[in-house]
Structures are given as C-alpha cells and as structure tokens.
N, C-alpha and C positions, 0 to 999 in steps of 0.2 A: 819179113826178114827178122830175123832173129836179134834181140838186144845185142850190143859190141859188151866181151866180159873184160876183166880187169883183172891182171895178175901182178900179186905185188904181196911184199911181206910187211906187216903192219908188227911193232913195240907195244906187245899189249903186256900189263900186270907183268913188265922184266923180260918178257918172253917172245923172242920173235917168232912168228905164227904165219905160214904161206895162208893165202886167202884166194880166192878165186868168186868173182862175182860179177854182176850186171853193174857196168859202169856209173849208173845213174842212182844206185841205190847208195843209203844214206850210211852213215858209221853205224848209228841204232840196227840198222836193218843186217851189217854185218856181223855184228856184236851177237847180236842174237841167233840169228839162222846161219850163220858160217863157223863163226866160233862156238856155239852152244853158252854162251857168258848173258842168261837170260835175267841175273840181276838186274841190270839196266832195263829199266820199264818203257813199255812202248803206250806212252799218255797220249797227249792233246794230236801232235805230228804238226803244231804250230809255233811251239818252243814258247807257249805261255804257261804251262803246267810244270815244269824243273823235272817229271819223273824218269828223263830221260839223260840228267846230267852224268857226265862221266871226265877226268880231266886230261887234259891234252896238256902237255907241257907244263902241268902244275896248276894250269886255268881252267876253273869250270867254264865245260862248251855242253850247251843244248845237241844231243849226238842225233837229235832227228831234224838238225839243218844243218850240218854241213856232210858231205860227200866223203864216202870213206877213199876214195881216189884221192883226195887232197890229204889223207893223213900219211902217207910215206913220211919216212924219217923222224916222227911226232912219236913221243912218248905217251902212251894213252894207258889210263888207269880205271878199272871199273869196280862196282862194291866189292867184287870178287878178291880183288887186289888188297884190301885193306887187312883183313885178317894175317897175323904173323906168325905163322905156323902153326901149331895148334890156339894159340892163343890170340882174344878179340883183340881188335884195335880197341883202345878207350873209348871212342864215337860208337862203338856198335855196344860194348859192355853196358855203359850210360845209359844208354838208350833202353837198353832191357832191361836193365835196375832201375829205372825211373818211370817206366812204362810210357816212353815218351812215341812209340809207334803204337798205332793204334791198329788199324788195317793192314800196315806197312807197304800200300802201294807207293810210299811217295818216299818211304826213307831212304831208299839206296841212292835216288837223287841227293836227298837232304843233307844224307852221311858224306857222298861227295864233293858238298859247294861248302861245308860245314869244315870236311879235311883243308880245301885248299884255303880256307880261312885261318885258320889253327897255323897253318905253314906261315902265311903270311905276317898274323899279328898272334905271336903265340897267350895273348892277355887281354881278349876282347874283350868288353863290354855289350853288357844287351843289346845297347843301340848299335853296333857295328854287327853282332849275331842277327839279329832282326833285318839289315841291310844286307848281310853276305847272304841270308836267306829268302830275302823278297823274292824269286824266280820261283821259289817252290812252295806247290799250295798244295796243302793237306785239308783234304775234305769231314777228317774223323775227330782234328782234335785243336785247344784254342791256341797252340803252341808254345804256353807256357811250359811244358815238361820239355820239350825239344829245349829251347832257350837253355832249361837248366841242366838239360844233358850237356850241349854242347860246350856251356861252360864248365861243368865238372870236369868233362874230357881236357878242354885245356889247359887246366891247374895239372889232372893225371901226367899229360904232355909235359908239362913241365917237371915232372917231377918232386912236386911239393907234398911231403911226407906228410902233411896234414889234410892232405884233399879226399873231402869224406861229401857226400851227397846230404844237400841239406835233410834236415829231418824230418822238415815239413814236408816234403819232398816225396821223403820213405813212407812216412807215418801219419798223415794229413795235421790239419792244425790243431790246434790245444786246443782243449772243450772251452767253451765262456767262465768265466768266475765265477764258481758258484759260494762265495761267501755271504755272510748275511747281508750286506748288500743288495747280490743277485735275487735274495729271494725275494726281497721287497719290493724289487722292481725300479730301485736305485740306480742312475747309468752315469 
C-alpha cells in the first residue's frame, strides 16, 4: 500500500507554496525535495547537529524532527529567506568578511539560530551567542570568527554608525614588540 500523501499550503520565506507529500516525512525533507530550498542541510536526522535549523514562528526548530504536516499556519523561514533583495543580511555579509564559514555545511543552520537571537536580544554578549549557538556544531572551525560575526551583525542590526569588524579580525594580530627589549630576550 502506498504512503497516505498530505496536501496543505505551507508560509515559507513570505510565500505560501501548495506542497504535496508523504505524510510522515519531516519539514527538512520538504524543504528540500518539494520546495527545492536545499539551503537547509540534511546533517545528523537526530536534531544533534543544528545543520538543519530553520525558524518556525521566530524560534529556531531542528526541521529533521518535526513533521511538515504539523506546520500549517507556521511561519517558516530558511537561509534562503534572509538575503533582502539583492543585498546580504548582515549575518551572511559578517560571515564572509570574517571568514567565519569554513566548509559552510553547518552555517545556514548557524546563520538561522544566530537570526532568531539577534530578534530576540538585539545586544548579545559572547556568552548568550555561545548559548543561542550550542545546537550547532561546526566540524571546520574553533568558532571564534562565528562568535565575532555574529556579534558585528548585531551592532550592523542595530544600526550603529561605528560598527566596523574588529581588526584583528580582518588582519590577524600585531606582530610581538620587537624593541630593544624583544631582542634581548626581555619579557
């Protein structure tokens, strides 16, 4: 017997989109093969890896557990979504001016759980960035550059005329002291 399918119009990225699918299959699995929106990475399918985040109602949800049947009437947002017409969102610009993706399997989650953070508290601190990011684990880098994109983006967010990417950042750190000091081997 054939899967029972599911027809229903799902709020994706502003856009209501008819879908048509196998009842049992997850939002990831819609997202991907119904909608062609293959940003949303298909990682762990345990919801321990983040590379599948995308946000429902403003909340990052792991989209390889819940059921796209239960998203009727939910507003659902995927990387796809964040760019504002020709121009990056600030979480995706950051990110490429800081070279905070490495491989970039895991940022369109990141960019995600990172947005709905921004919404929430538009003047995080590391330790809340470091927390809104615990779900999402990046195999390629120590996520020090992620931390400082995601904090430049929300100074950008806010609009603070001085929000410039630190310079260690850009340019790595100052060489040692090399005064007469350094060369004697004084510290």
């Amino acid at each position: 017997m054939a899967d029972p399918l599911t027809a229903l119009s799902l709020r994706i990225n502003g856009e209501e989109r008819p879908v048509l699918f196998p009842t049992h299959h997850t939002l990831l699995e819609v997202l991907r093969e119904e909608c062609s929106l293959t940003g949303t990475k298909h990682g762990c399918e345990l919801g321990e890896c983040g590379a599948c985040t995308v946000l429902v109602d403003g909340q990052p949800v792991l989209s390889c557990l819940v059921l796209a049947a239960e998203m009727e009437g939910c507003e659902i947002e995927t990387v796809e979504g964040l760019q504002r017409g020709n121009e990056l969102h600030p979480l995706q610009a950051t990110f490429a001016d800081l070279g905070a993706a490495q491989c970039g399997y895991c940022t369109p989650g990141i960019l995600m759980a990172a947005r709905a953070l921004i919404a929430e508290n538009p003047d995080p601190s590391d330790d809340e960035i470091r927390e809104a990011l615990a779900g999402n684990l990046c195999r390629c880098t120590g996520y020090h550059k992620i931390i400082e994109a995601v904090r430049w983006a929300a100074a950008l967010e806010r609009d603070e005329s001085d929000a410039t990417a630190p310079a260690e950042a850009l340019y790595g750190s100052p060489p040692p002291h090399s005064g007469p000091r350094a060369a004697r081997g004084d510290s």
